[in-house]
VMD Tcl script that draws the C-alpha trace (Angstrom):
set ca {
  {-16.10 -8.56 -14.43}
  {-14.36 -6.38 -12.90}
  {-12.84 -6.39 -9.07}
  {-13.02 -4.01 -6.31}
  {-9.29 -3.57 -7.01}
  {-9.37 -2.97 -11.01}
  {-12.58 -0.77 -10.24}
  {-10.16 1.75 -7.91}
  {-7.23 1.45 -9.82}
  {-9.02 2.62 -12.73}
  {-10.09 5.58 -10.33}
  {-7.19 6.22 -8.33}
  {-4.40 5.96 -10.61}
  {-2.25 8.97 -9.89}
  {-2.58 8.04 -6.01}
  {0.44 6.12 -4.43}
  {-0.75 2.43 -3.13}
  {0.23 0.29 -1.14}
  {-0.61 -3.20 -2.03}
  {-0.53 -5.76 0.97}
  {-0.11 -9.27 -0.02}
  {-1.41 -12.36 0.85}
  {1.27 -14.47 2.06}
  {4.05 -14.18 4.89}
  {6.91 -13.69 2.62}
  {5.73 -11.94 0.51}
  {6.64 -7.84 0.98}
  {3.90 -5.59 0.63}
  {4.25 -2.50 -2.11}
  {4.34 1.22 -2.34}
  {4.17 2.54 -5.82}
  {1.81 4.03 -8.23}
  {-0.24 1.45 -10.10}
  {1.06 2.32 -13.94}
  {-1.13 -0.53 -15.78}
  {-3.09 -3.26 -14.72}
  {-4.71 -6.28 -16.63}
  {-7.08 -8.91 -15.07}
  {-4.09 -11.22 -13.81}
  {-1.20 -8.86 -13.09}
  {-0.44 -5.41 -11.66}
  {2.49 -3.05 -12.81}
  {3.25 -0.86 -10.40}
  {5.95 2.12 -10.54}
  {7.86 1.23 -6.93}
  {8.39 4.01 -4.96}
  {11.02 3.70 -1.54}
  {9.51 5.06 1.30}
  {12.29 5.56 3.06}
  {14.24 7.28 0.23}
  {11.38 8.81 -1.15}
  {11.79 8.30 -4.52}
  {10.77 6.38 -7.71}
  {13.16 3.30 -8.67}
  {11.92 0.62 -11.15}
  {9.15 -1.08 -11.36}
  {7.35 -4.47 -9.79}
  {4.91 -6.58 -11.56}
  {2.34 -8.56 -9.17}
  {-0.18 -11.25 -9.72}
  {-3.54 -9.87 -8.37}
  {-4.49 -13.00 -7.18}
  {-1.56 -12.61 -4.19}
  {-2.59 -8.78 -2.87}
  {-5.14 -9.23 0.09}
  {-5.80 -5.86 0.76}
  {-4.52 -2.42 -0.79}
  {-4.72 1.44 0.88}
  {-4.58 4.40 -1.31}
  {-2.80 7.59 -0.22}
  {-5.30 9.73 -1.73}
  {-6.59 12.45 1.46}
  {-4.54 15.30 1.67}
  {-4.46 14.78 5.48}
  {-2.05 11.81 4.77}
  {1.78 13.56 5.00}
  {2.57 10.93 2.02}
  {0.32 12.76 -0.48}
  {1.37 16.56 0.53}
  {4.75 15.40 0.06}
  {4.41 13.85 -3.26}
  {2.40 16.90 -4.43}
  {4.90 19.25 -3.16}
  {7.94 17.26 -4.48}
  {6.34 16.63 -7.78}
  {6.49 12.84 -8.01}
  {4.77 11.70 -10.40}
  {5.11 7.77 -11.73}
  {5.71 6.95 -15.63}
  {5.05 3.89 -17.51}
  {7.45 1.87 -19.13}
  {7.12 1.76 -22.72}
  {6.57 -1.81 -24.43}
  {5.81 -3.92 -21.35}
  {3.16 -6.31 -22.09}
  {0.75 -7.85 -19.21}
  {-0.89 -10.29 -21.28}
  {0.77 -13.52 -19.48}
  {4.22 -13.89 -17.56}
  {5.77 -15.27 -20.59}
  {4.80 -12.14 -22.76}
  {5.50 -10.13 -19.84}
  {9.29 -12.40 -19.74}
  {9.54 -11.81 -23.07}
  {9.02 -7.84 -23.12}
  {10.83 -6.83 -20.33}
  {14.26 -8.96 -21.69}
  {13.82 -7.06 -24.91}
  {13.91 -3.71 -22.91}
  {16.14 -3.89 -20.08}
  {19.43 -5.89 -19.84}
  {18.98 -7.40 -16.48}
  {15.55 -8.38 -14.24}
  {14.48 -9.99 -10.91}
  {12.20 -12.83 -10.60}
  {10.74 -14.24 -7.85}
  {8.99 -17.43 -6.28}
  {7.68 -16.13 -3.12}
  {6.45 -19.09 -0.50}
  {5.51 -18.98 3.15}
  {8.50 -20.74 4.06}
  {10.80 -19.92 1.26}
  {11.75 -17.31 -0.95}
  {13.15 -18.14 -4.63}
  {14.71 -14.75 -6.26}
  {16.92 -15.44 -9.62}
  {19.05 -11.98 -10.79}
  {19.78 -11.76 -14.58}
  {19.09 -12.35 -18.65}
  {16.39 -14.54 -19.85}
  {18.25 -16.59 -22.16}
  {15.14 -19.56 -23.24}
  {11.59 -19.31 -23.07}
  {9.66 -22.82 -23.20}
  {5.58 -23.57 -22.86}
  {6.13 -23.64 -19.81}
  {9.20 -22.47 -18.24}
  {12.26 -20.34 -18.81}
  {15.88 -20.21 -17.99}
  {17.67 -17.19 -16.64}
  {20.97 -16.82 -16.24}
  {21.61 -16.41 -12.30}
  {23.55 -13.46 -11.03}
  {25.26 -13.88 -7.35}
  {25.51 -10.60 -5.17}
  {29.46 -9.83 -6.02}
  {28.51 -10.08 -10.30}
  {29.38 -13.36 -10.50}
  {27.55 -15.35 -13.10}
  {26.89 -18.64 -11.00}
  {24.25 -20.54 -13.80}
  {21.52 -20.95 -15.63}
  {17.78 -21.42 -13.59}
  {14.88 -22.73 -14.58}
  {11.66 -21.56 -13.57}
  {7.79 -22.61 -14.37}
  {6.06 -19.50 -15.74}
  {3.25 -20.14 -12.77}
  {6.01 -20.04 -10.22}
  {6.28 -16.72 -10.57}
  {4.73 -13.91 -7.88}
  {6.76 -11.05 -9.08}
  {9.09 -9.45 -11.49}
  {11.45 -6.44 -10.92}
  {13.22 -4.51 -13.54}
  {14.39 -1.23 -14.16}
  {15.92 -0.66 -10.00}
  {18.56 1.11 -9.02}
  {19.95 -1.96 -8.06}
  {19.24 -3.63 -11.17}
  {20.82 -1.03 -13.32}
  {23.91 -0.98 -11.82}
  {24.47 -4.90 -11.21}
  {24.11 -4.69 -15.20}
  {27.12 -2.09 -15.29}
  {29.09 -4.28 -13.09}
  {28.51 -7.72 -13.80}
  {31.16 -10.09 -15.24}
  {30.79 -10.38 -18.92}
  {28.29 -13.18 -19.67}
  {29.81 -16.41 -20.61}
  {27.64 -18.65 -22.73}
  {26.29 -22.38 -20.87}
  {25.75 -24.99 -23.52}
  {22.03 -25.89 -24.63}
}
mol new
graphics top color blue
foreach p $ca { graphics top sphere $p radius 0.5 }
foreach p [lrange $ca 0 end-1] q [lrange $ca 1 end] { graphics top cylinder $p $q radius 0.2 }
display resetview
């Protein structure tokens, strides 16, 4: 059965959202919804402040509370984006089946990604390669902010409340990061 959510993405797809999410912690998204299966959300991100597409975020539906689409031409947001021509893409060969297919596709497409274990008091965010996939968890190789590789991580797949990949940020940290050494198994 479908949700309220699914039922207006479905609708409203070329519409920017922003997605507002459950827990404190947890940042809220603007983007453009590219795909969408019952458990997760792909959205396109799109900075507000920079006004401009950069990468894209993948969200369980089970944390977004509430959602608003910029969809009425009397919101500035939507005359803007139709006047600037922004229109989102999706990324070819991401799969939304489960977070370890999900894992799995983004690695094989992009060099670097962002995961994250978002709590009300704590928030978990490892920067680099997935280099195992288990039943149950994974192991990426953690990134520091100066490019530093600083270790492997390991992660439970249902840890996970979002994945980045394709930023700005994450392109370039995989230009400029030390070569990867190799951990032993």
């Amino acid at each position: 059965m479908l949700t309220n959510l699914q039922r207006d993405l479905k609708k409203k797809q070329r519409h920017m959202v922003q997605l507002i999410r459950s827990a404190v912690g947890m940042p809220n998204v603007f983007g453009f919804v590219v795909d969408a299966t019952e458990d997760l959300v792909l959205v396109h991100f799109f900075d507000s402040e920079a006004f401009y597409l950069t990468g894209y975020e993948v969200l369980r539906q089970r944390d977004i509370r509430s959602y608003c689409f910029f969809d009425d031409p009397r919101y500035w947001r939507f005359r803007a984006l139709r006047r600037l021509k922004i229109r989102p893409t999706a990324p070819i060969g991401i799969s939304l089946a489960s977070i370890p297919e999900l894992l799995a596709s983004v690695a094989k497409h992009y060099p670097l990604l962002s995961v994250h274990h978002e709590r009300r008091d704590r928030r978990i965010t490892y920067v680099g390669p997935i280099v195992s996939m288990a039943e149950r968890s994974f192991t990426i190789e953690d990134a520091n902010f100066h490019g530093e590789w600083t270790g492997p991580r390991r992660m439970r797949y249902d840890d996970v409340t979002r994945v980045c990949f394709d930023s700005g940020y994450l392109r370039a940290s995989a230009m400029t990061a030390q070569k990867l050494r190799r951990h032993k198994k």
